[in-house]
C-alpha positions in Angstrom: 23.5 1.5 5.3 21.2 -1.1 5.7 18.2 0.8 7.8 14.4 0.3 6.6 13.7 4.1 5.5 9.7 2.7 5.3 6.8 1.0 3.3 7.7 0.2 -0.6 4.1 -1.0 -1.1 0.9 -2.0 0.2 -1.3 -4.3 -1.9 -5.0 -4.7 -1.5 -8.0 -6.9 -2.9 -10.6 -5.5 -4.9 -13.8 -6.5 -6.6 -14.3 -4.9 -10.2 -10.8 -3.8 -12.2 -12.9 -1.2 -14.2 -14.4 0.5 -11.4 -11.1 0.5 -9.5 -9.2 1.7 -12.2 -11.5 4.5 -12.2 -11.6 5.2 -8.9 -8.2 5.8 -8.3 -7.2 6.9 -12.0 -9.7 9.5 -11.8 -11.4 10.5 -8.6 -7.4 10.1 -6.3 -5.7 11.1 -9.3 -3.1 8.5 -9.3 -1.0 7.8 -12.2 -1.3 4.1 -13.2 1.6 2.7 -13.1 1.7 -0.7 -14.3 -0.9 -3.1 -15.9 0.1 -6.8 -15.5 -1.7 -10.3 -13.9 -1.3 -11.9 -10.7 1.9 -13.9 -11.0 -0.5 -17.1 -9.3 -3.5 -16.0 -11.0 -2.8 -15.1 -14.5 -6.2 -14.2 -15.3 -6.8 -12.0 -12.7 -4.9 -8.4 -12.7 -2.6 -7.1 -10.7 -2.7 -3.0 -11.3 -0.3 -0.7 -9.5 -0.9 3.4 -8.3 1.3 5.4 -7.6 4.0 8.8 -9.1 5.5 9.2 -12.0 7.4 6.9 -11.8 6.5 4.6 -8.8 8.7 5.6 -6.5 8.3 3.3 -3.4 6.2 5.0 -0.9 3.4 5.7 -3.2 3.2 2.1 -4.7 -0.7 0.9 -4.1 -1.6 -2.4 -6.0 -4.8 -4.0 -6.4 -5.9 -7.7 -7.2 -9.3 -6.8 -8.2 -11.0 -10.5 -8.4 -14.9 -10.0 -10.0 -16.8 -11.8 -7.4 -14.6 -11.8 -4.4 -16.6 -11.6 -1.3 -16.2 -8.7 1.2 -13.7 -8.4 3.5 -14.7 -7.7 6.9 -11.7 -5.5 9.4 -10.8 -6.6 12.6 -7.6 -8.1 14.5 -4.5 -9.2 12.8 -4.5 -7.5 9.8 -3.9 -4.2 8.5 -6.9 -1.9 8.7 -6.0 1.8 7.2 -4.1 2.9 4.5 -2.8 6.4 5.0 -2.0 8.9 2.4 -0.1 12.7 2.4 -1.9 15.6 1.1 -0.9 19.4 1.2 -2.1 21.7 3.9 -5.9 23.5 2.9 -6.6 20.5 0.8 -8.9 19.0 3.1 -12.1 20.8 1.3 -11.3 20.0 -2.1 -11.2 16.2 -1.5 -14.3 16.9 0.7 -16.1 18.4 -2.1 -14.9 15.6 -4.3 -15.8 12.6 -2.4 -19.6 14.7 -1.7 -19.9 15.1 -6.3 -18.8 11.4 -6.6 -20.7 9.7 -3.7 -18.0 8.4 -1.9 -18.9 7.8 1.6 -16.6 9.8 4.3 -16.4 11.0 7.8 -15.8 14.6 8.8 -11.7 15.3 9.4 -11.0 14.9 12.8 -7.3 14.9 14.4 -5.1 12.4 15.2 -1.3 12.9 16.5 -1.3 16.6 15.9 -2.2 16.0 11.9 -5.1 16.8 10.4 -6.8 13.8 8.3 -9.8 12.7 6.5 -11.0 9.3 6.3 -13.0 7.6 3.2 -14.5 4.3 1.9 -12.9 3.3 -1.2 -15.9 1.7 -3.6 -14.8 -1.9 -2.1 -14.6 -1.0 1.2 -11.2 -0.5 1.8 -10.5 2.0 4.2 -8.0 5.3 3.4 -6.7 8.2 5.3 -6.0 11.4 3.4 -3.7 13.1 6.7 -1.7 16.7 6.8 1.5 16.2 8.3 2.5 18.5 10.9 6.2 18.8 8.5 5.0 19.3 4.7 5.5 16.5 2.5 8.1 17.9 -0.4 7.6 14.6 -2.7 6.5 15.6 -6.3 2.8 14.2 -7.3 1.4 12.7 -10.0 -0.9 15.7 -11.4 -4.1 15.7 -13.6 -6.8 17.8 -14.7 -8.7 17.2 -12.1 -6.1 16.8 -9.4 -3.8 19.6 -9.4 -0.4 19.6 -7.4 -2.0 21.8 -4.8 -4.1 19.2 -3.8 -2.7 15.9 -4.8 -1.5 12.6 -2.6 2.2 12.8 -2.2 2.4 8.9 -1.1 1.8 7.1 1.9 1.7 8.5 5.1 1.1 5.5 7.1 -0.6 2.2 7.1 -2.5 0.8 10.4 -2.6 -2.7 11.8 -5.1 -3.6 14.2 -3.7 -6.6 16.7 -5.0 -8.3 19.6 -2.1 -7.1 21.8 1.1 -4.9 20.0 3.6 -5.7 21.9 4.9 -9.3 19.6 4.6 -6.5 16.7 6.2 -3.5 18.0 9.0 -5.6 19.2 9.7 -6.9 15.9 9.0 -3.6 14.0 11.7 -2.0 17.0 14.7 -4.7 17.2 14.6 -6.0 13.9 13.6 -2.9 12.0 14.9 -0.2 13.7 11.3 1.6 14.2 10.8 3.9 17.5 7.8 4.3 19.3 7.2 8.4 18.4 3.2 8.7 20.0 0.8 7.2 21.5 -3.0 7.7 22.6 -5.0 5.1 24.4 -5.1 2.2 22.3 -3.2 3.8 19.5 0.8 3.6 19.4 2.6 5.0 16.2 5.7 4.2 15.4 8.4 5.8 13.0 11.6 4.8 10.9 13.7 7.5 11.9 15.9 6.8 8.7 13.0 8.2 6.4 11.2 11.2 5.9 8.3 9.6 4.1 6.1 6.7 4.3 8.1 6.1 7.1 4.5 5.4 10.2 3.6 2.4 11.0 0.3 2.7 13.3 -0.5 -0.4 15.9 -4.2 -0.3 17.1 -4.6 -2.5 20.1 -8.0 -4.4 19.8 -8.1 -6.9 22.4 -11.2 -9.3 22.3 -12.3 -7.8 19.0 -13.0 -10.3 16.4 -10.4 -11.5 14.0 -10.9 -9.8 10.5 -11.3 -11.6 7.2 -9.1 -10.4 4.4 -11.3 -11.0 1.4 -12.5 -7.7 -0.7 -12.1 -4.1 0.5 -8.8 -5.7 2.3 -5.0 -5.3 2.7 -3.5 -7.8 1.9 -0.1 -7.8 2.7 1.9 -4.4 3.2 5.8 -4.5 2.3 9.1 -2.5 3.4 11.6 -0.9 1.5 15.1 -2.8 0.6 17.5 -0.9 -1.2 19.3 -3.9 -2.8 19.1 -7.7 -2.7 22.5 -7.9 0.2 20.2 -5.5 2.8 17.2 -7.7 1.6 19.1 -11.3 2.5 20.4 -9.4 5.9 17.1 -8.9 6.8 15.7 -12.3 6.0 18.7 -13.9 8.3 17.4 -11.7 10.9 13.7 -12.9 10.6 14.9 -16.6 10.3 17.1 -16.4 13.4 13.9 -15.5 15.6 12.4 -18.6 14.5 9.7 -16.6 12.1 8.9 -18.6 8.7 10.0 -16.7 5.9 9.8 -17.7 1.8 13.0 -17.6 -0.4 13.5 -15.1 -2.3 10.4 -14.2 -5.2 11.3 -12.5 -8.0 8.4 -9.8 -8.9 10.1 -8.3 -12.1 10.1 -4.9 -10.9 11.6 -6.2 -7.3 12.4 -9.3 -5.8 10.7 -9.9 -2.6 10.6 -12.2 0.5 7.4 -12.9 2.7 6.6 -14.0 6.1 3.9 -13.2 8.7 4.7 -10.8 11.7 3.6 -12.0 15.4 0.1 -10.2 15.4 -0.9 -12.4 12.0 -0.3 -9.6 9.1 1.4 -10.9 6.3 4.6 -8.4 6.0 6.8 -8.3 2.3 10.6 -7.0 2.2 10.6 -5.9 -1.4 13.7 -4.3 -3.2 14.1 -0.8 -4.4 15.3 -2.4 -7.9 14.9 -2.9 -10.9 11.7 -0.6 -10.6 8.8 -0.2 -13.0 10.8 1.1 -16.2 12.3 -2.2 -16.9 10.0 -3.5 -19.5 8.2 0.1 -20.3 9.6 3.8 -20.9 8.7 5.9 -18.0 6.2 8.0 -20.7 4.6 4.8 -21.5 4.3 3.6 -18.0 0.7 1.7 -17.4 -0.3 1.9 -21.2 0.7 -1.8 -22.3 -0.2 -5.1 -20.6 2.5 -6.2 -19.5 3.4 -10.0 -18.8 5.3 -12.0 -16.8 7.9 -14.0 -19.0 6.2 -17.7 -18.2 2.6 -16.0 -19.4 3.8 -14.3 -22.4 3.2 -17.4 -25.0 -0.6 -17.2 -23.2 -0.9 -13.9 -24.0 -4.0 -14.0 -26.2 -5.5 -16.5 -24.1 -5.3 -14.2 -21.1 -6.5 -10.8 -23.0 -9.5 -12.3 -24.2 -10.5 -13.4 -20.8 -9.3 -9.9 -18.8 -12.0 -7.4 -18.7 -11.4 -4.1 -21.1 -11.1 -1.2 -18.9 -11.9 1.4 -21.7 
């Protein structure tokens, strides 16, 4: 009952909200899911991508700061962010990224699955892969992006570490993960209790340089909790190896706890619940600025100083 079935989220930093927004609005074909601020940061956004509804396992958020500086990848911190697409959709997002100048290598293999690897406009690094076992989760659909083609979620996120092993121990004993492959310096590992979003890569860099999360960055990835009793067993867990880990945060559309694995990333347990339609109808989702309560009597402070992203 209380096994990780896989990611919830993964939240990244970007530079311009408008050209983000567009970016993975249009050209991925994401729905957006929510439009709020950074609960630290009120000024700044916090936008989040995903299906219809945001289902966790297709959650990607943005704090997209104006004149952050670039990030630059490298040890202890997470590297790729992996998405699901359908088989024979690998030309169609080929042809896409070629029309809108998106910088790409050719697909190449990796663990049996084909995948395709792009440059997001800050730099961020993403994965389209087709899963050797089809991916049956419902996308979000536009007319540009049809079903046929479209992301499904994540697939699987990669951390690049000085040495894996303080990480895949934790990711194995404490969250129930099992090494599935493994290729020279690359060692993936699955949650056998989920069917999706459910890889965790570990790239072993040793002697690399550390990276610098700044722009074009993940920042912190999180893991699904069904409720707030598997979320507390967990944290006891973490605490009794002696790893720092915050009280609990509510988020408003989950409550979440933080602390930083072995190899340096920054990993979030974040619950299933309440979920995105708690301040918005699942029709409206992403069409109002939404607030966190402690903002709300700011709220025409803040809008004049967000940028308009229409």
């Amino acid at each position: 009952m209380n096994e990780i079935t896989g990611l919830h989220h993964i939240t990244a930093i970007s530079g311009n909200a408008k050209k983000n927004f567009d970016f993975y609005t249009r050209v991925m074909g994401l729905r957006f899911v929510k439009k709020t601020v950074n609960f630290d940061d009120p000024h700044t956004y916090h936008f989040y991508y995903g299906d219809e509804t945001g289902t966790p396992g297709t959650i990607l958020t943005f704090f997209p700061w104006e004149d952050i500086t670039a990030g630059r990848r490298g040890t202890h911190m997470a590297t790729e962010v992996g998405y699901s697409i359908p088989e024979g959709s690998i030309d169609f997002w080929l042809k896409r990224f070629e029309k809108e100048n998106i910088i790409y290598n050719k697909p190449s293999a990796k663990f049996g699955d084909i995948y395709l690897t792009f440059i997001d406009p800050d730099g961020l690094k993403v994965e389209l892969t087709v899963p050797e076992k089809p991916d049956q989760r419902t996308p979000w659909t536009t007319a540009e992006v049809g079903e046929e083609h479209a992301t499904r979620g994540f697939h699987h996120v990669t951390l690049t570490l000085e040495d894996v092993q303080p990480t895949a121990d934790l990711l194995v004993s404490v969250f129930g993960y099992k090494l599935a492959k493994h290729h020279t310096n690359r060692y993936r590992f699955v949650s056998p209790a989920g069917d999706t979003a459910n890889y965790i890569d570990l790239v072993e860099a040793k002697g690399e340089p550390r990276g610098h999360v700044a722009g074009g960055s993940v920042h912190h990835i999180a893991f699904r909790m069904k409720d707030d009793d598997m979320q507390l067993h967990y944290r006891q867990l973490l605490e009794d190896r002696g790893l720092n880990v915050t009280p609990q945060l509510d988020r408003k559309y989950f409550r979440s706890v933080y602390f930083r694995e072995p190899g340096g990333v920054l990993f979030e347990l974040a619950t299933d619940v309440p979920g995105f339609t708690v301040d918005e109808p699942a029709a409206e989702l992403g069409t109002h600025l939404m607030l966190p309560p402690q903002y709300e009597p700011q709220r025409e402070e803040i809008v004049k100083k967000l940028i308009k992203l229409d």
